[in-house]
Structure formats: C-alpha cells, structure tokens
ZAMARGU-4260 file (C-alpha; in steps of 0.2 Angstrom, whole numbers, plus 5000, padded with zeros to 4 digits):
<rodrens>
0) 5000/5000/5000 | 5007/5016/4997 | 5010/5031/5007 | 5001/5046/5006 | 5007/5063/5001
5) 5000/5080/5004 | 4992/5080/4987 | 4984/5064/4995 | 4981/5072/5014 | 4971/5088/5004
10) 4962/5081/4992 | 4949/5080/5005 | 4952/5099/5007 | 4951/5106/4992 | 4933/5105/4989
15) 4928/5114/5004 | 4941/5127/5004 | 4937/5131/4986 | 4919/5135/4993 | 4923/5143/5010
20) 4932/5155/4995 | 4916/5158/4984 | 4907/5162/5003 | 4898/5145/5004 | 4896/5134/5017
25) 4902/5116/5013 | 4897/5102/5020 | 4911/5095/5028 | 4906/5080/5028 | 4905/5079/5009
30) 4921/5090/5007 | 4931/5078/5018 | 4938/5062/5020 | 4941/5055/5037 | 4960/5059/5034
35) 4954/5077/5028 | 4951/5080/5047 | 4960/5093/5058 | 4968/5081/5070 | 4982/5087/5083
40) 4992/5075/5086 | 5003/5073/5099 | 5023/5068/5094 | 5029/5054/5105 | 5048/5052/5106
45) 5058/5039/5117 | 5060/5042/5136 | 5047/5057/5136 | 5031/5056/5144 | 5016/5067/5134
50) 5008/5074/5149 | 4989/5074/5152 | 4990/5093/5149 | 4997/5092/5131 | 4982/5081/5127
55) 4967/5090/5135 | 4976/5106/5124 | 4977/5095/5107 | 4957/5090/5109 | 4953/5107/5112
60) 4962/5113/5098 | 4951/5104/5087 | 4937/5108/5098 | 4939/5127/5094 | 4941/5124/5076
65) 4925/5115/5074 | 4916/5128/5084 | 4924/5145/5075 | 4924/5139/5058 | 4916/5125/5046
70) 4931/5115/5045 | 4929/5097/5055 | 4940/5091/5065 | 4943/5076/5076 | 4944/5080/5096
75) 4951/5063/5100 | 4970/5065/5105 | 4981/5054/5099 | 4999/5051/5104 | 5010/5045/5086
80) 5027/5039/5088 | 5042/5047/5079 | 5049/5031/5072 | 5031/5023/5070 | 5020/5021/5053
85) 5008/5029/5059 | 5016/5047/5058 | 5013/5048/5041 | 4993/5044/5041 | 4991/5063/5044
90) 5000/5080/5041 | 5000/5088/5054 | 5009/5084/5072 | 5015/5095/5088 | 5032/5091/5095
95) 5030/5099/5113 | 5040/5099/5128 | 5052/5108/5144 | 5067/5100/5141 | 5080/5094/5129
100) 5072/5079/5120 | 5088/5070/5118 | 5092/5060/5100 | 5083/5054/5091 | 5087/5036/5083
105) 5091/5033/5064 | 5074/5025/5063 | 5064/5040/5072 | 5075/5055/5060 | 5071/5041/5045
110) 5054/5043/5047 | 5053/5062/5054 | 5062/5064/5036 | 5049/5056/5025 | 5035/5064/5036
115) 5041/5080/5028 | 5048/5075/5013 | 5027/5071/5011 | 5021/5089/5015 | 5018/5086/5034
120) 5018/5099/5045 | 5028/5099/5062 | 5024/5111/5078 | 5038/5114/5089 | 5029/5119/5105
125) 5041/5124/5119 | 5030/5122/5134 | 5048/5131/5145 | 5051/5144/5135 | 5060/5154/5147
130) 5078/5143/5146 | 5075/5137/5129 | 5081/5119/5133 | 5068/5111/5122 | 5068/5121/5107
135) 5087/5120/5105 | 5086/5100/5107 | 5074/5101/5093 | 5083/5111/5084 | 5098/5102/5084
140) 5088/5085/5080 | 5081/5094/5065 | 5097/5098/5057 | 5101/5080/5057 | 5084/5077/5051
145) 5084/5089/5038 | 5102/5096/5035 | 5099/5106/5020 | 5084/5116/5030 | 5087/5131/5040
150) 5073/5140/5050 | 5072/5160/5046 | 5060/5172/5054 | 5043/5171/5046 | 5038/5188/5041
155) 5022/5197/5049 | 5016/5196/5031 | 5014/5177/5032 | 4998/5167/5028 | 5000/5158/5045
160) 4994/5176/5053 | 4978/5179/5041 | 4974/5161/5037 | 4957/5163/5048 | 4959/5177/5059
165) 4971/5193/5053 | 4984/5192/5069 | 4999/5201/5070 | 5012/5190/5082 | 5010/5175/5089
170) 5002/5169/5105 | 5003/5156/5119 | 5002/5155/5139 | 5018/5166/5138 | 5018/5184/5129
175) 5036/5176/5119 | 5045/5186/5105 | 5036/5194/5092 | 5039/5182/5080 | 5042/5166/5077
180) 5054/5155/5065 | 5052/5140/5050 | 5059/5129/5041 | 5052/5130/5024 | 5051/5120/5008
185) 5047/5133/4992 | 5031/5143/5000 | 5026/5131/5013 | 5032/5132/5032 | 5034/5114/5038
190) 5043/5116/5054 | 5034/5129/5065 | 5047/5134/5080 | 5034/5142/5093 | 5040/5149/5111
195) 5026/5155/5119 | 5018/5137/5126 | 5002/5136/5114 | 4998/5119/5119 | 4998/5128/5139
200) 4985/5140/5135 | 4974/5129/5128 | 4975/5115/5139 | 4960/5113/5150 | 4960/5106/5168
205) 4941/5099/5172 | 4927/5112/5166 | 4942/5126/5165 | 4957/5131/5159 | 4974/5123/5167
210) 4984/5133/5166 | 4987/5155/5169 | 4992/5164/5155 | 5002/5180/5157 | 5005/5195/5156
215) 4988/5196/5146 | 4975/5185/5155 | 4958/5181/5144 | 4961/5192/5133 | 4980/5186/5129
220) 4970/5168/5129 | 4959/5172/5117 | 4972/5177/5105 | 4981/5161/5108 | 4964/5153/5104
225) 4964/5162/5087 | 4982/5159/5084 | 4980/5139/5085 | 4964/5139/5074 | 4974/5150/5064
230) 4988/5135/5061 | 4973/5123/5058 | 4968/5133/5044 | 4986/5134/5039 | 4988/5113/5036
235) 4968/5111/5029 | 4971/5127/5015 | 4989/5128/5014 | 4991/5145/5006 | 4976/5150/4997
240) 4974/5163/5008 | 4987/5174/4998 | 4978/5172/4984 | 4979/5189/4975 | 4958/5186/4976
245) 4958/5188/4993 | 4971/5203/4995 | 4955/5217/4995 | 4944/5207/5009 | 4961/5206/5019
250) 4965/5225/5015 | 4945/5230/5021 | 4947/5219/5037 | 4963/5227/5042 | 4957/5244/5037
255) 4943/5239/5049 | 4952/5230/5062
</rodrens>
C-alpha cells in the first residue's frame, strides 16, 4: 500500500476550501475524507512522557476549530510515535515539551524525514520557553533530520497570521517574542518553532482552563485561541489565503480592524 502525500492528505480539502472561498458553506462531511480532518496529534519520542496537559490542549484545539469555523476536526487526542507508521497517516503533528528531547534514533530521524519530505507539517511547542532547553534540542535533532533546511523568521506578512483570523504575532500561555521561525520548503512552512507554550494555553483542567496565561489573561488567551485555529487553517488550506483574490477582503478587514 502506498503512502500518502499532501496531494493525498488535501484532496479532501480542496473542495471545501474552494467553497469557503466563493462564501459558501460546505458540507464538511462531503468536502472531507476522514483523513481530511483537523487532527492534533501529539509527537511521541523515546523516554518522554506526553503529559495529560498536552492532550486536553490537542482535543481542544480541534474543539475550537470545529466551533469557530466549518472546517471538522477530530477532538480525540492521539499520541504518534516518531519512528512509527503511523506518523505519516496525517500532516499535521505538535512536537512539545520543557526540556531537551535527547536524540533521536536513525529510525525516528528516518521517518521524521519522509514525514516532511510528504508535506507534513511539524509544531515545535516549547512548553519552557523561558531557558529554551527544548527548542534548542529540537533544533539540533532537526538539522540532522533535515540538514539542507534552515529555520528564518517568518515575516508578519505570512499566511499563517491571516489564514482565519488577521493576527499580527503569535500567542501562547507566555507573551514570547514577536515572531516566530520555520523551516520552509518553496512557500510552505513545515517546521513551525513556537516559544510561547500554545499547547499551555489551551490546555484545559476539568470544566476550565489549566493553566494562567500572562502577562495578558483572557484576553491574551483568546488570541492564543485564534492563533492555534489560525495553524489549523494553515495545514487544511495551505496558502490559498494569499491568493491575489483575497488581497482586497484582507485590506478591508485590516482597514477595519
């Protein structure tokens, strides 16, 4: 049986972002195939536990997309292996953690390989932001990963901040820098480097939230809300949203905003 690539992952897709374009309402269960889903998995990796935190955050990330747009998504959290199959059922999966993920084997950077060499889309999410232990582990895994891929500072411009909601930074449980930084293969960011903790402002602890966010409360949280929907929308339509087509609804609602 052969693997999927993102052609195969958005096929899917297409239809419905071809009519969420035109101002219809598709129905997603016509426009998708079970695979079309939003899904956030979770990246598991060898000697590192994926907290119950992480997967309350992942459901609810698909939770909010379902509830803000007409795009479906499944809210079942799933944990994938790095150096398992199964990684490259779907495009899209979070690598989080607070510390330095250690190295990966041949078979786990193998497969991470193919994952992107297929289209997939990876989420660094540093849940310590503060000493940057985990981001710089990654970092360093990725260059053995994908040695011919450097991560540059994606520009406020980028389809990732209009792709749903017009933002103009990024947001998590942590204010973070301004920006952040991707690996990218022609127009596509595959390798999102986050340090705010999006997966800690998400997270959900019983009927509320787990976790503080700071220095901007709810309404910083809300952002970060928007921010993650944002990325779903990024994986489901890629970068139709820069479509010269769209440029004058974009110009109107900033003109607005």
């Amino acid at each position: 049986m052969s693997r999927p690539t993102r052609r195969d992952w958005l096929l899917g897709v297409s239809a419905w972002g071809a009519a969420s374009a035109a101002g219809l309402r598709a129905s997603p269960a016509a426009a998708f195939a079970e695979q079309g889903a939003f899904h956030a998995r979770l990246l598991g990796v060898p000697g590192r536990e994926v907290p119950e935190d992480a997967r309350t955050a992942a459901s609810r990330w698909a939770f909010e997309l379902v509830e803000r747009t007409s795009a479906p998504g499944r809210t079942l959290a799933e944990v994938v292996a790095v150096d398992g199959p199964e990684l490259l059922q779907e495009p899209f999966v979070v690598w989080a953690g607070s510390e330095d993920p250690g190295q990966l084997g041949r078979t786990a950077q193998r497969r991470l390989a193919e994952y992107l060499s297929l289209g997939g889309l990876l989420v660094v999410d540093d849940r310590a932001p503060g000493n940057g232990a985990f981001r710089r582990g990654v970092q360093r895994e990725m260059q053995r990963v994908w040695p011919d891929g450097s991560a540059v500072q994606l520009p406020s411009s980028h389809v990732l901040y209009k792709s749903y909601y017009l933002l103009e930074r990024p947001y998590g449980r942590v204010e973070g820098p301004p920006s952040i930084s991707a690996i990218s293969k022609g127009r596509f960011a595959q390798v999102l480097f986050l340090e705010h903790d999006l997966l800690g402002a998400l997270a959900r602890q019983g009927d509320g939230w787990a976790h503080e966010v700071t220095p901007g409360g709810a309404a910083q949280r809300r952002m970060a809300v928007r921010f993650a929907v944002n990325i779903a929308m990024y994986v489901l339509c890629s970068d139709y949203k820069d479509d010269q087509v769209h440029a004058p609804f974009v110009m109107r609602r900033r003109m607005r905003g």
